[in-house]
C-alpha positions in Angstrom: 96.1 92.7 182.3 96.3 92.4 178.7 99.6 91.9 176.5 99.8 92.0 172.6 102.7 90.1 171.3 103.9 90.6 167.7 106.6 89.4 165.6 106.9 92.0 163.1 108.2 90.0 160.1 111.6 91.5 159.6 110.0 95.2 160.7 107.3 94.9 158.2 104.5 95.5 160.4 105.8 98.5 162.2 102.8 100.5 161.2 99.6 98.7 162.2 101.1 99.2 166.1 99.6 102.3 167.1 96.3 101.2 165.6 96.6 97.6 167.5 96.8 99.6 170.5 94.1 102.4 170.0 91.9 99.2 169.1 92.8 96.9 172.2 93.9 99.4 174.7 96.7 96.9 175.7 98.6 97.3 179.3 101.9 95.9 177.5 103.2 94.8 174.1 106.1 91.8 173.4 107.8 92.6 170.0 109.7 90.4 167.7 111.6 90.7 164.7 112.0 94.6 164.5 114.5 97.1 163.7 115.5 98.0 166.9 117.1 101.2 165.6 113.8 102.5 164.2 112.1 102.2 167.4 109.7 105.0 168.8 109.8 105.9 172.3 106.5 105.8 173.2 103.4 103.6 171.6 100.5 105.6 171.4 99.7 105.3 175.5 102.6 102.7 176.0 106.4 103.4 176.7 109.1 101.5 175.3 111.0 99.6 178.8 113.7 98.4 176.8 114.8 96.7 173.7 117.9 94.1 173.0 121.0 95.9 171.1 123.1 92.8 169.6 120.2 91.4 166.8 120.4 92.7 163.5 116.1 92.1 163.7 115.7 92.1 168.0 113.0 91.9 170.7 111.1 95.1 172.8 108.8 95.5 175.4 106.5 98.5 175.6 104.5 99.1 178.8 101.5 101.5 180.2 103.3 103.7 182.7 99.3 104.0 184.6 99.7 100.6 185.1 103.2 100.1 185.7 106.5 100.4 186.7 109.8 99.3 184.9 112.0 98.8 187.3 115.0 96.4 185.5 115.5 95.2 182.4 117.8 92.2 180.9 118.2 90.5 177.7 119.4 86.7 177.7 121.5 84.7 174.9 120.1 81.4 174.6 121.9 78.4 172.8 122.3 78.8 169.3 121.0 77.0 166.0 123.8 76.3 163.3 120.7 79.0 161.5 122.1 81.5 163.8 125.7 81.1 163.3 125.5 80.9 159.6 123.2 83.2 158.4 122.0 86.1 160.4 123.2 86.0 164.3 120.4 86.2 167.2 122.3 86.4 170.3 119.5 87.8 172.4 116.4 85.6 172.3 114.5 86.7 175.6 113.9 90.0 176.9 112.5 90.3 180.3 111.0 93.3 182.6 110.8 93.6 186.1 107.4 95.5 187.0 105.6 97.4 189.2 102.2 96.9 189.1 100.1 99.9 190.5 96.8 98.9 190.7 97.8 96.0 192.8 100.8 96.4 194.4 102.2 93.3 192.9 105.7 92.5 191.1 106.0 90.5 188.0 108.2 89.3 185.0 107.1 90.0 181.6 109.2 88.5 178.7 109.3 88.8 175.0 111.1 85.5 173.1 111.7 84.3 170.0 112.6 81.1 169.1 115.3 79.5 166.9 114.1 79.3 163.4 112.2 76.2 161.7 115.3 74.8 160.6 116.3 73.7 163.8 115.3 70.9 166.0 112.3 71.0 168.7 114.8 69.6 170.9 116.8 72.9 170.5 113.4 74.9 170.8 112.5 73.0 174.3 116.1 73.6 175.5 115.7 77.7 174.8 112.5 77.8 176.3 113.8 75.9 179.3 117.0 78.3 179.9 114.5 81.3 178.9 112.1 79.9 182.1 115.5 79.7 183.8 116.7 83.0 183.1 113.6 84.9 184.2 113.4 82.9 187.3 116.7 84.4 188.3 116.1 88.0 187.1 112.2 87.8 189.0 113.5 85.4 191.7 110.2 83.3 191.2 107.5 86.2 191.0 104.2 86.1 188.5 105.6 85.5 185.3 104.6 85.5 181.5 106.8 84.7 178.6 105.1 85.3 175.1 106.3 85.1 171.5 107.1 83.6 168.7 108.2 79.6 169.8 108.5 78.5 166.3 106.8 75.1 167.5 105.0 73.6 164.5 104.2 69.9 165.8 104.0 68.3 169.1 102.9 71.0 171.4 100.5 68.6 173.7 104.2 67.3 174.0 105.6 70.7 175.0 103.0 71.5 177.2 103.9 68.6 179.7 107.5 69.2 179.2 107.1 72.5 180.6 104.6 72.2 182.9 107.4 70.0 184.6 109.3 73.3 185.2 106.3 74.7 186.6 104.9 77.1 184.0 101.9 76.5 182.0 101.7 76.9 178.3 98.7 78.3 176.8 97.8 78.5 173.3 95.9 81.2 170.7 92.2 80.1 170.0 93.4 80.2 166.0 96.5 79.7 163.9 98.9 82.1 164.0 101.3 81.5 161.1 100.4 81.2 157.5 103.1 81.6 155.6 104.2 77.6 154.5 101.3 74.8 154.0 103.4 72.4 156.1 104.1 74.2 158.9 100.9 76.3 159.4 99.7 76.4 163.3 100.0 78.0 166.9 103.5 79.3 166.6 102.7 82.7 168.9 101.8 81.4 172.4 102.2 82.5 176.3 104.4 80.5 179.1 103.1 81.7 182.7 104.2 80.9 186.0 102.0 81.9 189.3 99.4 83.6 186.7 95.4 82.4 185.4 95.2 83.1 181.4 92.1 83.8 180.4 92.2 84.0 177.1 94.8 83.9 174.3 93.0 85.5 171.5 94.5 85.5 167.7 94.1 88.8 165.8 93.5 90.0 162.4 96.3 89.5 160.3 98.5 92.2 158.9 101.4 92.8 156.8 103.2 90.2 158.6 103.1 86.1 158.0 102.4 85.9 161.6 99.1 87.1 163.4 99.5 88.9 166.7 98.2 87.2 169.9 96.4 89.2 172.7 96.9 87.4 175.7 94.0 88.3 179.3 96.0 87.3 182.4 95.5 87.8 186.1 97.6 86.9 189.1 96.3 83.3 190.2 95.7 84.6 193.9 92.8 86.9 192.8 91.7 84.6 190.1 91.0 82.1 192.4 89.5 84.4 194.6 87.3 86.1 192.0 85.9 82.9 191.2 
């Protein structure tokens, strides 16, 4: 399966979706920072499952209804930066959906997130993407999942990757930068968390009109992977 994940910049980049699609013929696509009032139903081939209602700039999922079926969706508050509390509220940083996939038969978890902003802590960033990992686990009950988004993680990721890996998912990262917009804090800040999947490939694309580049992530349930190879 393949899954395009976006954060918009504050809706900006609303435009270049249908031609992302029409040029990557995605099964699913993870949206961050958009309007979720100015949302469109459908995405060229790809049906909007469900978007979170309490952000002023929120999270959606969009899904090809060949491939699957959205059975549930839930959106999760995670612990807040003082960023958050302050300045402009996120109260709804993950947003999951239960699927049904067709062509195999399979169930799985497919999650958009977004991190707290870079002025707070790693620490904080860790503890949201453990209670994220936590939160899908309950609303999957441990089936295939993927988490991608914008973690907001500008140094330590080998770090990161063995702190999650302790929880059981893997963390994969783009094969290029993904954020451009300060010298400092350039890097792979769009990424994929996976639990009971094989990533093949988490491929950075051209950038648009936002200051991050969207990811395209290649997955396959590790059963067949393994099989496969």
């Amino acid at each position: 399966m393949k899954v395009i994940s976006y954060n918009l910049r504050k809706h900006a980049a609303i435009g270049e979706l249908v031609d992302l699609v029409d040029a990557h013929s995605p099964h699913l696509v993870c949206l961050q920072e958009i309007d979720t009032a100015q949302l469109p139903a459908e995405l060229g081939p790809l049906h909007l499952a469900d978007a979170t209602k309490r952000n002023r700039l929120g999270l959606a999922v969009y899904y090809d209804r060949e491939r699957f079926e959205s059975t549930a969706t839930a959106a999760f508050a995670l612990k807040k930066s003082l960023h958050d509390r302050i300045a402009a509220p996120a109260h709804e940083r993950v947003l999951g959906t239960h699927l049904l996939d067709h062509e195999t038969g399979r169930e799985l978890v497919v999650a958009s997130f977004h991190a707290a902003p870079l002025t707070a802590l790693n620490s904080l960033r860790r503890k949201q993407i453990h209670a994220a990992h936590e939160a899908l686990r309950g609303f999957g009950a441990d089936l295939p999942t993927l988490m991608v988004g914008d973690f907001n993680y500008p140094v330590f990721k080998d770090f990161l990757g063995a702190d999650v890996r302790g929880t059981g998912y893997d963390l994969t990262l783009s094969d290029a930068r993904t954020y451009t917009r300060y010298k400092f804090f350039r890097g792979h800040f769009d990424f994929a968390t996976s639990m009971g999947l094989e990533i093949d490939s988490v491929r950075t694309l051209r950038q648009g009109e936002s200051d991050h580049l969207p990811i395209l992530v290649a997955a396959d349930y590790r059963e067949r992977a393994e099989a496969a190879a």
